[in-house]
C-alpha positions in Angstrom: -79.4 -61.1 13.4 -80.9 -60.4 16.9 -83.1 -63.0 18.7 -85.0 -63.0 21.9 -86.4 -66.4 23.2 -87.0 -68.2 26.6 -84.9 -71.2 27.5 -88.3 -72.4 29.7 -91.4 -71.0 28.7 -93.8 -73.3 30.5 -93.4 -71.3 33.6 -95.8 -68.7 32.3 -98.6 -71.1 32.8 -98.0 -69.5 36.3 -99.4 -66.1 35.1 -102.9 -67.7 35.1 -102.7 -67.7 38.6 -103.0 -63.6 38.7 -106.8 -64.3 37.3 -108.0 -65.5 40.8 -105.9 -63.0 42.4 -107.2 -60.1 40.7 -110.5 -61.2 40.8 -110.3 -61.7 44.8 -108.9 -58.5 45.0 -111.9 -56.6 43.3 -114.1 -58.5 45.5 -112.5 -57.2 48.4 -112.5 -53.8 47.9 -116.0 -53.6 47.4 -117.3 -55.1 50.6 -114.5 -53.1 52.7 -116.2 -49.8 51.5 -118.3 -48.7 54.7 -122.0 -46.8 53.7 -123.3 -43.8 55.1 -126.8 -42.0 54.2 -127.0 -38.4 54.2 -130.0 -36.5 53.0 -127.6 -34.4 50.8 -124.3 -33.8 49.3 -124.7 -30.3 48.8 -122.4 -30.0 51.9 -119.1 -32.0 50.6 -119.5 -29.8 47.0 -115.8 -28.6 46.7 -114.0 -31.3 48.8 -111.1 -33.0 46.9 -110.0 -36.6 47.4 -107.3 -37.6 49.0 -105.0 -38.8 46.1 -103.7 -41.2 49.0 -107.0 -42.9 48.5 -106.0 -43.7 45.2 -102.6 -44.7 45.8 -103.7 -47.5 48.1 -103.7 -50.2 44.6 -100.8 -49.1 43.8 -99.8 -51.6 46.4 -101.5 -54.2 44.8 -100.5 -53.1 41.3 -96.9 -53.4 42.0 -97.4 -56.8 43.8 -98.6 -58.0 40.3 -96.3 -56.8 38.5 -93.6 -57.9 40.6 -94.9 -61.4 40.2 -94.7 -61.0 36.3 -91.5 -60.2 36.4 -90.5 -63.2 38.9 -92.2 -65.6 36.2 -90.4 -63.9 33.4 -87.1 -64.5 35.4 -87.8 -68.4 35.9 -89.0 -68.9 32.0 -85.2 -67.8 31.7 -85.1 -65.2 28.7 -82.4 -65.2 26.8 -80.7 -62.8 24.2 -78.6 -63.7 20.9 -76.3 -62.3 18.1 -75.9 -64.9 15.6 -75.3 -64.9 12.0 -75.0 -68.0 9.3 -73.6 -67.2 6.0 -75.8 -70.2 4.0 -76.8 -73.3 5.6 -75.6 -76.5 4.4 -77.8 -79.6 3.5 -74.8 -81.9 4.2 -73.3 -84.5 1.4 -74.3 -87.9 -0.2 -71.1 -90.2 -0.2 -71.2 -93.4 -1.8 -68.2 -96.0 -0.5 -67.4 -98.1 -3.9 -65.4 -101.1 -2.1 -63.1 -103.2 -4.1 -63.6 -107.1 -2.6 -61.6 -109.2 -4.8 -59.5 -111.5 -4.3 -55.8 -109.4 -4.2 -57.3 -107.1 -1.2 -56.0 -110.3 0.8 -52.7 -109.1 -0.2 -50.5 -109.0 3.5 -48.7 -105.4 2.4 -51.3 -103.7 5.2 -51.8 -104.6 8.3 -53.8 -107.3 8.9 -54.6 -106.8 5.1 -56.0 -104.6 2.3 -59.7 -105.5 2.9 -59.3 -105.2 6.5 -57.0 -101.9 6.8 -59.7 -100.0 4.0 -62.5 -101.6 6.2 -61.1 -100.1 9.2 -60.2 -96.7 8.1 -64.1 -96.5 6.3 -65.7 -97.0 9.3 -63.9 -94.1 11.6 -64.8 -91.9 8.3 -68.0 -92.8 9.1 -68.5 -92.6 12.6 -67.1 -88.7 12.3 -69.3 -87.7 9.7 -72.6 -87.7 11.1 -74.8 -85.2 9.4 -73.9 -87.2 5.9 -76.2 -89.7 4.1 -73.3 -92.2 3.4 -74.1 -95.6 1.3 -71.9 -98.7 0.4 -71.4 -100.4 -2.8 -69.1 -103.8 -3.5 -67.5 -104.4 -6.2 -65.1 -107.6 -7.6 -66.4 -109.6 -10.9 -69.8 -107.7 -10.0 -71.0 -105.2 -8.2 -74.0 -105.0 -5.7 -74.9 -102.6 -2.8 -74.1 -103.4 0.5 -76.0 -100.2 2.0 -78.2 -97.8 0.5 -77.4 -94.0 1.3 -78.6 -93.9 5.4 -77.2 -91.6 8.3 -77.8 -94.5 10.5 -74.7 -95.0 11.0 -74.6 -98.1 13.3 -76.3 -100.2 10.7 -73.9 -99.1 7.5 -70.9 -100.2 10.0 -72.0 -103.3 10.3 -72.8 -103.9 7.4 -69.0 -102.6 6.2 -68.0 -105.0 8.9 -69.6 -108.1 7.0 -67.5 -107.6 3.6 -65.4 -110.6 3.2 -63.0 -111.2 0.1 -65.0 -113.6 -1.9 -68.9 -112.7 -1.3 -69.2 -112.2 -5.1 -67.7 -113.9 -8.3 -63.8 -112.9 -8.4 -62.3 -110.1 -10.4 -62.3 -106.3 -10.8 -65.1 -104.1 -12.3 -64.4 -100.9 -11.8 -66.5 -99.5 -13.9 -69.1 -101.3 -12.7 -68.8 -100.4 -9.1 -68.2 -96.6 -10.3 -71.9 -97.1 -12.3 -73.7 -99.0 -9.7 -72.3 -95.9 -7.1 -73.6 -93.2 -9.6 -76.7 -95.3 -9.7 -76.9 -94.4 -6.0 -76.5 -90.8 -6.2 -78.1 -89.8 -9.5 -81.6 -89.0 -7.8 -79.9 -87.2 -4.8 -81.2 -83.8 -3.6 -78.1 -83.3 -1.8 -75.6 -80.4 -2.8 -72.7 -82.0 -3.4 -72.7 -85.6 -4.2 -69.3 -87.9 -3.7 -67.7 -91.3 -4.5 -65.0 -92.8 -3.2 -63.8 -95.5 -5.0 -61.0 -97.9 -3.1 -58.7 -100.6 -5.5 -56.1 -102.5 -5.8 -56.3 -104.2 -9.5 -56.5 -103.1 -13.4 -60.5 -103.6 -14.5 -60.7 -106.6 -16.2 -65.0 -107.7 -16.1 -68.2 -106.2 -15.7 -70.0 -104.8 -18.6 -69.0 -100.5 -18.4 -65.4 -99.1 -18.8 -64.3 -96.8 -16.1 -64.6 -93.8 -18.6 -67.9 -94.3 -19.4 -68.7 -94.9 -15.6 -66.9 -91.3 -15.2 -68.7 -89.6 -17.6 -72.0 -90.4 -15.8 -70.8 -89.5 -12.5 -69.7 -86.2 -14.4 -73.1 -85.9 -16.4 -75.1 -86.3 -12.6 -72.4 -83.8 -11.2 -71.0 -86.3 -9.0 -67.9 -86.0 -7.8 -65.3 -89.4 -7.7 -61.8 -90.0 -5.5 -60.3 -92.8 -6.3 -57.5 -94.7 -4.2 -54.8 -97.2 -5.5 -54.1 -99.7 -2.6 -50.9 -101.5 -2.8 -47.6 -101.0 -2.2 -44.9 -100.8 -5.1 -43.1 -103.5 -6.7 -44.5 -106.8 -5.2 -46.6 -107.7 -1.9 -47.0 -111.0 0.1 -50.4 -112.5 -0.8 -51.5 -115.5 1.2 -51.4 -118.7 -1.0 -52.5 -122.6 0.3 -50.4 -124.9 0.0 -50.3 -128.3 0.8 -48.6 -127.3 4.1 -50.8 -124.7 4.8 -51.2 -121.1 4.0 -48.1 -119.4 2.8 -47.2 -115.9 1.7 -46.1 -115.6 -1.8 -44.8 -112.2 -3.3 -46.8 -111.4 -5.9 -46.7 -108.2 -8.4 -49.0 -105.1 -7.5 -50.3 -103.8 -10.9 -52.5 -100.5 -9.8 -54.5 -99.3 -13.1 -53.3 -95.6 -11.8 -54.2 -94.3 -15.2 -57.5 -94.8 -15.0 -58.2 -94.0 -11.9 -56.7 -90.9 -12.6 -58.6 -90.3 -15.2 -61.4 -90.9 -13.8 -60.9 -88.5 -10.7 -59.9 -86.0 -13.1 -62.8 -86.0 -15.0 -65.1 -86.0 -12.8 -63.5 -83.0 -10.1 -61.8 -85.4 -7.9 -58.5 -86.3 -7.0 -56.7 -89.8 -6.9 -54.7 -90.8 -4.2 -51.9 -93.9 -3.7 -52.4 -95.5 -0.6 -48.9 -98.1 0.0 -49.2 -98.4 4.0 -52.0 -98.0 6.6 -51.1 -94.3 7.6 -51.3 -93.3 4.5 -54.8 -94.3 4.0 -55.5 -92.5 7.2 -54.5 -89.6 6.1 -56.0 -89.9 2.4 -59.4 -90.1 4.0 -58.4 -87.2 6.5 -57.6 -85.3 3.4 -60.8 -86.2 1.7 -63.1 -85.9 5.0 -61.5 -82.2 5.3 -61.6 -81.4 1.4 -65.6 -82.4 1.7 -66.2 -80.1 4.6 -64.5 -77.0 3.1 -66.9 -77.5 0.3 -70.1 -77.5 2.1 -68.7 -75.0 5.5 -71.3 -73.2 6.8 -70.0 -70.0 8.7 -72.0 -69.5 11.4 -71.8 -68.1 14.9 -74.3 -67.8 17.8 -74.3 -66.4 21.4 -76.8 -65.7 24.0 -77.0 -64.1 26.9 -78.9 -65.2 30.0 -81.1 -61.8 31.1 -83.1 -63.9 33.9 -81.3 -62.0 36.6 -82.3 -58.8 35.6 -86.1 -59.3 35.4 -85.6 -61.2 38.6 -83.8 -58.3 40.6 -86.6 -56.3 38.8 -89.4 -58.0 40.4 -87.4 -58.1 44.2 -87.1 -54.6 44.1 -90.6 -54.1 43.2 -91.7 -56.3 46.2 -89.1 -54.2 48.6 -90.8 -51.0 47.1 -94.5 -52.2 47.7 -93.6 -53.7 51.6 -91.6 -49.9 52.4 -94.9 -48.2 50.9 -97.5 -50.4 53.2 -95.6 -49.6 56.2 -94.8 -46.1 55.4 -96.5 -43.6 53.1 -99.7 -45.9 52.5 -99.9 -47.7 56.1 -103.4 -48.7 57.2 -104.6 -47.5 60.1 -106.6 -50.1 62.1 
């Protein structure tokens, strides 16, 4: 696709200017004409006029259109080649958060909650064109943030998640359906959950499955991440000397969350350190945009300096005419 378009076209308000200037110059000409009566013309029958007679506006003509030019050159035209395959309408992602209780656990740095809070929020900040929402999830499940592309506000509100805003447990079908809830009316093209957790669901009130089959049903698709290490983790316990870390069993319910990725088009992930949920959310951040890619290239050319050498020439052209071919005599 071709495209021609000016990078300032306010400057051909300056155009209105040649109104005035055209009309000064008719003026002109008419009282310059001298009159002389004669009883009869019979005697100039046969004369031709001097074309040069004529050719005395082309001065004037080529002042103007010099000056078009010069105004064309400073509204800065520009050429293009560009071509877009589809265009994308970007993605809906909904954050499903698990906040219990064992996201304390000390097996990430400073912890689970922390490290997953941390690595959300630079998945955030580099997806800009997304419509991204947050939803909680322990014994209950409530959203945090509706779908928004303001990003600073949805950070914010990630960074006030604290282990213990909401009855203690893990629903995971809950959060799953309250994240479907989210997305189900979306107009977006492609429509994502992650789900982060470290436990086996033991409350809430819809099993994982059926929470996956509506994510399937409203063509939603679901990653899900296991968080823990393997074998046991330090978990901070008080005591009545203070806190201490206690090693405690991770039990992952990788099964399910399996299961549910699978069923929905996803993919499940195990996350046992920090890095590695980097790069799980690298992977998902680049499987996302391969999905939604739009090809599309553009380039444009500046063509200013042609129309402006254009309109000098035609200036040099007119001031070599007045003071050669079409010179006034006094």
């Amino acid at each position: 696709m071709f495209g021609f378009e000016f990078a300032n076209p306010k400057y051909f308000l300056l155009l209105v200017l040649l109104i005035p200037m055209i009309l000064w110059y008719i003026f002109r000409e008419k009282k310059s004409h001298a009159d002389l009566q004669f009883s009869s013309l019979r005697a100039f029958k046969g004369m031709k006029h001097a074309g040069r007679i004529w050719m005395r506006h082309v001065l004037f003509a080529l002042e103007v259109l010099a000056i078009v030019l010069l105004v064309v050159a400073l509204a800065r035209p520009q050429s293009s080649n560009s071509w877009q395959t589809y265009t994308s309408e970007g993605i809906d992602i909904v954050l499903a958060l698990d906040v219990s209780g064992s996201m304390l656990a000390r097996d990430f740095t400073p912890d689970r909650l922390e490290a997953a809070k941390e690595v959300a929020t630079k998945f955030i900040l580099e997806r800009p064109q997304d419509k991204i929402g947050l939803v909680i999830f322990a014994g209950e499940s409530f959203t945090q943030c509706p779908l928004t592309t303001d990003q600073a506000v949805l950070v914010n509100l990630l960074r006030d998640v604290k282990s213990g805003m909401i009855e203690d447990g893990t629903a995971i079908g809950l959060g799953l359906a309250n994240a479907v809830n989210r997305l189900k009316d979306s107009p977006a093209k492609s429509k994502v959950v992650i789900l982060l957790t470290d436990g086996v669901n033991n409350r809430g009130a819809v099993a994982p499955a059926t929470a996956a089959e509506l994510a399937r049903t409203y063509g939603i698709r679901v990653y899900t991440i296991g968080v823990g290490t393997y074998g046991e983790a330090p978990y901070p316990v008080p005591t009545p000397f203070g806190v201490q870390l206690q090693n405690v069993p991770v039990e992952i319910d990788e099964e399910v969350l399996q299961q549910i990725a699978a069923l929905t088009g996803g993919k499940y992930f195990r996350a046992t350190d920090n890095d590695k949920l980097k790069q799980i959310y690298q992977e998902i951040d680049q499987l996302e945009k391969s999905k939604i890619e739009v090809k599309h290239f553009s380039k444009k050319n500046e063509q200013y300096f042609v129309f402006g050498l254009a309109g000098l020439c035609l200036l040099i052209v007119q001031v070599l005419l007045r003071y050669t071919l079409l010179r006034k005599i006094p």
